[in-house]
C-alpha positions, -999 to +999 in steps of 0.1 A: -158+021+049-179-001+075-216+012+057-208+023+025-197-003-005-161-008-013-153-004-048-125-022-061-107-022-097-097-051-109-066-050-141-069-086-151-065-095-188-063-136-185-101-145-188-095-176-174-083-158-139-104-132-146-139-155-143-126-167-112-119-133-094-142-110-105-172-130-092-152-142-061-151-102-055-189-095-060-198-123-038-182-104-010-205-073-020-176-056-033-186-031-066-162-046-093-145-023-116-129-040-145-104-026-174-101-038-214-073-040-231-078-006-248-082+010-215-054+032-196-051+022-162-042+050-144-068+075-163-095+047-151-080+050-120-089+089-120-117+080-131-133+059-108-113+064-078-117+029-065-107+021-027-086-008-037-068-019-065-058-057-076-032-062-107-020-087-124+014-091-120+016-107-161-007-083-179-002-085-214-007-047-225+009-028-199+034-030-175+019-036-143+051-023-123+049+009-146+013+014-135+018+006-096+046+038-101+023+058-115-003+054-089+024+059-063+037+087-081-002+102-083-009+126-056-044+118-058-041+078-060-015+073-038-034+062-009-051+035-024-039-002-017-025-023-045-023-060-041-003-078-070-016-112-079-006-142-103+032-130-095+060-151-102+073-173-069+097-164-049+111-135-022+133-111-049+101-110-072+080-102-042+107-079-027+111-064-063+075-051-060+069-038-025+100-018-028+078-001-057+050+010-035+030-024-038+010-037-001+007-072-011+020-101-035+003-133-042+023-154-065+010-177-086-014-200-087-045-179-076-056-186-046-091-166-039-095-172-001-059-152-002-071-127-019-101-120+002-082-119+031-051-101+021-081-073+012-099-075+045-064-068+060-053-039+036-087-021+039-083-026+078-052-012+082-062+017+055-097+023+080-072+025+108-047+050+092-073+075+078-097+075+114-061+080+129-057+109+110-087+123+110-082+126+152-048+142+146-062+167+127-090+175+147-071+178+176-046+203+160-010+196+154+001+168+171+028+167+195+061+154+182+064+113+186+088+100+209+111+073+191+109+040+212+145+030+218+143-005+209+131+008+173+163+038+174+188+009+178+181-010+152+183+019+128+210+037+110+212+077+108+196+078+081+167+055+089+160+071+119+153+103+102+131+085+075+114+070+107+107+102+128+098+122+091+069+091+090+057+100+125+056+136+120+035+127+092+056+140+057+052+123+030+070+101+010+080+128-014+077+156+012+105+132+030+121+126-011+132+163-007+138+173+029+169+144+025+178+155-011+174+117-020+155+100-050+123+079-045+143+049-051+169+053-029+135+063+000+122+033-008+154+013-002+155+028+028+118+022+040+122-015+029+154-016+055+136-002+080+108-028+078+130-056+074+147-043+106+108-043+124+098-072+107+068-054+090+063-054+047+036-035+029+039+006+015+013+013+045+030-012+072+056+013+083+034+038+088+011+013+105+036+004+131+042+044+139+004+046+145-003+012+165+033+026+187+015+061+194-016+048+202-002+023+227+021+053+242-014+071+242-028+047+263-004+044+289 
């Protein structure tokens, strides 16, 4: 992503937010994608296959939880980052929404040098996940991951599991159907364990597993 622009789509229907982030955006040298009202998000999505997406957590024609599902549900957009902004304050709102797949909440009011640099992060830690696949894959199967013992202590049975399925690399539904458990119940489950290693985010636990083997790597 370093030489190549990032394109970002942006579901804002309050023009009043909407002239503040959208130009805020291409001043970074981002390519601004932007949906009306008549538009379906998720076929836009398809569409334009953006690198990043930012919602509004209050649009007025959709439901902007309904359409982060549907990207997480999306085999070909779930990999993209989705930062929620304008949400409502506090932690169960917040909570509410990265249990639904979401990387990052901003509640209200906007605040545009947050949102810059909660996308610099989520594109970061993206870059990071993709090159460290890419070297995994290259170099064959990769070994299987040796669980740190301060992380296996703080984790139930069923954690654990979730958290070795992660570093072997399943994904969520791949891991859905090996524990013949619904993608709710998975995501209560990945919220634990992130509460437990004090990371948040769809991408942070799998984050964490990367930055662990790398360090192990290194030694």
């Amino acid at each position: 992503m370093k030489n190549q622009i990032i394109k970002i789509l942006l579901l804002e229907d309050d023009p009043a937010i909407n002239r503040q982030v959208e130009p805020l955006l291409r001043q970074q040298s981002y390519e601004v994608v932007t949906a009306g009202s008549a538009d379906s998000p998720v076929a836009l999505s398809m569409q334009t296959m953006p690198d990043l997406i930012v919602c509004d957590m209050q649009l007025h024609h959709i439901s902007s939880h309904q359409f982060l599902i549907e990207v997480r549900n999306s085999m070909h957009l779930n990999h993209i980052p989705f930062i929620f902004i304008n949400g409502k304050p506090g932690w169960d709102h917040a909570r509410f929404a990265m249990n639904l797949g979401a990387d990052d909440y901003l509640p209200a009011p906007f605040n545009g040098q947050h949102l810059l640099m909660s996308i610099k992060a989520r594109l970061s830690r993206f870059r990071n996940i993709a090159d460290f696949s890419a070297q995994t894959t290259a170099a064959g199967e990769p070994p299987r991951v040796e669980i740190p013992a301060e992380v296996a202590d703080k984790l139930s049975k069923t954690e654990f599991r979730i958290y070795r399925m992660v570093s072997d690399g399943l994904t969520a539904q791949e891991i859905s159907k090996e524990l013949s458990i619904s993608m709710k119940t998975l995501e209560n489950h990945r919220y634990n364990i992130a509460k437990k290693l004090n990371i948040s985010g769809h991408y942070g636990l799998l984050h964490y597993v990367i930055k662990d083997q790398v360090k192990r790597r290194k030694r």
